[in-house]
N, C-alpha and C positions, 0 to 999 in steps of 0.2 A: 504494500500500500504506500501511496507516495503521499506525504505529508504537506498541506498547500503554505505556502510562506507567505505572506502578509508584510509590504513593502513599509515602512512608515514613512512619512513624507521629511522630508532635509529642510531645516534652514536656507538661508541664501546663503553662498560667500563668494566675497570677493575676488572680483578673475584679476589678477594681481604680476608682477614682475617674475613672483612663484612658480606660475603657470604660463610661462612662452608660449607651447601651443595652442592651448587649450581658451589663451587671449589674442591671438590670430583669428581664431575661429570664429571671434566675437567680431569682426569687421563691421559687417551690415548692421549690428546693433548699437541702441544709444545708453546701452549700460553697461557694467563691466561685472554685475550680480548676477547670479545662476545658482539654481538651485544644482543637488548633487545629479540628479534626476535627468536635469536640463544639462547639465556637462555630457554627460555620459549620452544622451541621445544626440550632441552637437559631434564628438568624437566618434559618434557612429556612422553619423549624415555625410561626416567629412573624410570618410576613413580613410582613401588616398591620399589622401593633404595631411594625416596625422603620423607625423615619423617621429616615430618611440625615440630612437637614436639624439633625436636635439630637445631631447624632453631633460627639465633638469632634475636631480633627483629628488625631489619634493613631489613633483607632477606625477612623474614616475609611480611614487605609492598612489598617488590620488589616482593614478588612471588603472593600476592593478587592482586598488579596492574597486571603484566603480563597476568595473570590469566583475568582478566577482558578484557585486554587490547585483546589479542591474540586468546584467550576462548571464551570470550564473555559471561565470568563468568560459566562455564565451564572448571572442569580440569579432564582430560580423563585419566592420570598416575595412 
């Protein structure tokens, strides 16, 4: 029997100097807040454009947890 998991919704945070890619991604928008939720769907939308390699390591955990977290260890980009 597979047990159903229940997402809780994230805060906002700040898409920051932290997060190079992840604040590239934000181009077309007028703010630099995302929920954890909204990261992880923007890293998906953009997965060509998102190279792991110039992520610093800060992002790095943030896009491995997302990834786990959203994925379910799974990243489809």
């Amino acid at each position: 029997m597979v047990k159903a998991t229940r997402v809780v919704p994230s805060e906002a945070m700040q898409v920051d100097a932290r997060y190079p890619q992840l604040r590239a991604l934000l181009w077309s928008r007028s703010t630099t807040e995302v929920t954890e939720e909204e990261a992880f769907a923007l890293y998906e939308a953009h997965g060509p454009w998102v190279e792991r390699a110039r992520m610093s390591p800060e992002e790095g955990r943030l896009f491995d947890a997302l990834v786990e977290r959203f994925g379910r260890g799974v990243f489809l980009g």
